[in-house]
C-alpha positions, 0 to 999 in steps of 0.5 A: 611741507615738501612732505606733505606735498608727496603724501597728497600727490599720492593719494590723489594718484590712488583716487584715480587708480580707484576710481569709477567715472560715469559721464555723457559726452557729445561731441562737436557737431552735436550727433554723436553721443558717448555713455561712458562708465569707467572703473579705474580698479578694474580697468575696464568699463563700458561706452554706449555710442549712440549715432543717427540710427545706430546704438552701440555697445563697447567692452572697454580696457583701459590701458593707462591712468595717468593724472587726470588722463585715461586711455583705453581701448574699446571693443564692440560687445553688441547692438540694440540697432542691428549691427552685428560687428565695429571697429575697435577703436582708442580713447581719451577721457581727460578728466580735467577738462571733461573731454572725451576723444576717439580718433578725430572726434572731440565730445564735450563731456558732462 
């Protein structure tokens, strides 16, 4: 049995390292929206952050994978509302609970 339980604790760790996720988060107070496209494989991915006017695009490296945890780093790649530059900015994608987290802003994901 103790076998057994190794063996599944494993695979499930592959899945995670291999896996992508797509989800849309909003956050608390309901403006901020998230796009999130996230490959575990490559390590990377994509977030649409979408506030008032703006509508922003971030590169995204993932730094860690870890149980139903993914923490990354996003960078801006460009903008459909005229911005030409943004802070780069770490995340949190707990799986689990489907929460998405950026410095103190907490989405409820989908």
């Amino acid at each position: 049995m103790k076998h057994l339980l190794i063996i599944f604790s494993l695979l499930m760790s592959s899945y995670l390292s291999a896996a992508s996720f797509t989800s849309t988060c909003i956050s608390e107070s309901g403006r901020s929206q998230y796009d999130l496209e996230l490959d575990t494989y490559s390590r990377d991915g994509t977030i649409r952050y979408r506030f008032a006017e703006q509508d922003v695009f971030y590169k995204v490296h993932i730094d860690k994978v870890e149980s139903d945890l993914i923490e990354g780093i996003a960078i801006f790649e460009s903008s459909s509302s005229g911005e030409s530059k943004g802070n780069p900015f770490k995340f949190t994608f707990d799986l689990k609970n489907n929460i998405f987290n950026e410095l103190n802003i907490t989405a409820y994901c989908k």
